[in-house]
N, C-alpha and C positions, 0 to 999 in steps of 0.2 A: 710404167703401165703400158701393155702393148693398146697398140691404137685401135683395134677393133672390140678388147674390151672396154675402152677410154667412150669408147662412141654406143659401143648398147647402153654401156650403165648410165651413159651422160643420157640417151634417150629414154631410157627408162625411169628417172630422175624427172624430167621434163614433163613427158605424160603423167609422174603420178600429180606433180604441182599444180596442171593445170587441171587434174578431176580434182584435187582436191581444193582449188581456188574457186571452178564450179560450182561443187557440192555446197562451199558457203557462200556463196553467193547466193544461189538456191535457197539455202536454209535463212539467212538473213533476212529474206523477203519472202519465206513461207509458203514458197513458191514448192517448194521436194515434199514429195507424196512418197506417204510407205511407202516402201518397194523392196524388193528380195537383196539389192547390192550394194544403194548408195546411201551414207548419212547416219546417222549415232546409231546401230541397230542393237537394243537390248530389250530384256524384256519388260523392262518400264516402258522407254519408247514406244515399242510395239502395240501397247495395251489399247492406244486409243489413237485417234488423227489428231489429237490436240495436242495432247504428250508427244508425239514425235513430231511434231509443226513446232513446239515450245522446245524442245530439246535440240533441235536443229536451228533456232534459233540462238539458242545460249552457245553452241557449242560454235559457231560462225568463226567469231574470231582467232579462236586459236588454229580452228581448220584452216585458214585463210593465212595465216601466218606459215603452219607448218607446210603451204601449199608453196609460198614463195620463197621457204627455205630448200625445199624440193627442186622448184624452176630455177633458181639463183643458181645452185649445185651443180645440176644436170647443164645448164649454161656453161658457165665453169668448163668443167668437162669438156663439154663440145668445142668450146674454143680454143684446148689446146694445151691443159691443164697436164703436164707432165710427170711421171717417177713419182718422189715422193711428193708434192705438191698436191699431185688428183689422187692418189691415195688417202691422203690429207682433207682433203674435200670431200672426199666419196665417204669418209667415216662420218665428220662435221655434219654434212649435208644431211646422209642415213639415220642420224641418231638423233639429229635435232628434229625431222619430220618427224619420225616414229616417237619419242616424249613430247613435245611439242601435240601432235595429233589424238596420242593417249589421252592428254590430259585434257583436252577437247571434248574427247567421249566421254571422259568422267563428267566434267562439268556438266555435258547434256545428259545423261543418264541420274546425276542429280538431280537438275531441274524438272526431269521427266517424272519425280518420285513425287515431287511434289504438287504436279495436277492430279484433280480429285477427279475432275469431269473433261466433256465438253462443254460444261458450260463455265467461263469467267466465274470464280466463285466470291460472294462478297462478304467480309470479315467482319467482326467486333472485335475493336478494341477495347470494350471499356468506360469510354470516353463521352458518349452521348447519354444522359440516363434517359432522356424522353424520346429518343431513336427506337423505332422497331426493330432496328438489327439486335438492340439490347435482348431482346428476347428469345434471338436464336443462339445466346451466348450459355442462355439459361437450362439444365436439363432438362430436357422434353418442348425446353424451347414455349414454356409458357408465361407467357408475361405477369407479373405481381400490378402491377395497375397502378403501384405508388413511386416507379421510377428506379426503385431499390434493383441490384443482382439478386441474384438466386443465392441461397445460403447466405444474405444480409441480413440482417435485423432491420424491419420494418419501422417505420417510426409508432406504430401505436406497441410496438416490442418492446 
């Protein structure tokens, strides 16, 4: 590998690692604001600040991971990483960020499907029958008064 493509790709490698160590960094601590360039951009994410704050959150670690398979690579390289060896690398390095970081995006762009709101949303399971959440489990979300689910049989039934 001639030495001046040895040294952009190695640099090119480096910087993408360290945005993408950033970016989850950023996302981990819910710190990354929509924005037009950086962090899981789909159109779940986009839809709200909470879906791309949550999706940037899920998606951290694999970003983080793909970011240090990037810097490790791109290091590599710079220091000297010869013929087929940095060829060898520059493949490894390339293809591990790019799957690696895909599967990031996925992850967050699932997790992004699944907020409903801004607002933390609170669930029934079930499990409480004298709970008020039981009642927004029920159609129309109207309480029966005798602790039953919706479509039970009432005890005077």
């Amino acid at each position: 590998m001639p030495l001046l493509l040895r040294l952009v790709l190695g640099s090119l490698l480096v910087l993408a690692g360290v945005v993408l160590l950033a970016v989850a960094v950023l996302g981990a601590r819910s710190r990354l604001r929509r924005n037009r360039w950086f962090g899981v951009r789909t159109s779940a994410t986009l839809r709200s600040d909470a879906a791309f704050a949550t999706a940037n959150r899920a998606a951290a670690a694999p970003l983080g991971a793909a970011g240090a398979i990037a810097a490790a690579g791109g290091a590599v390289l710079l220091a000297g990483a010869d013929g087929a060896l940095g060829w060898v690398v520059l493949a490894v390095s390339s293809v591990g960020t790019l799957v690696i970081g895909g599967f990031g995006g996925a992850v967050g762009d699932r997790t992004a499907v699944a907020v409903t709101d801004d607002a933390p949303a609170q669930t029934c399971t079930g499990s409480c029958a004298g709970c008020e959440l039981v009642a927004g489990c029920r159609p129309g979300g109207e309480p029966t008064g005798d602790g039953a689910r919706a479509g039970e049989p009432t005890p005077a039934e």
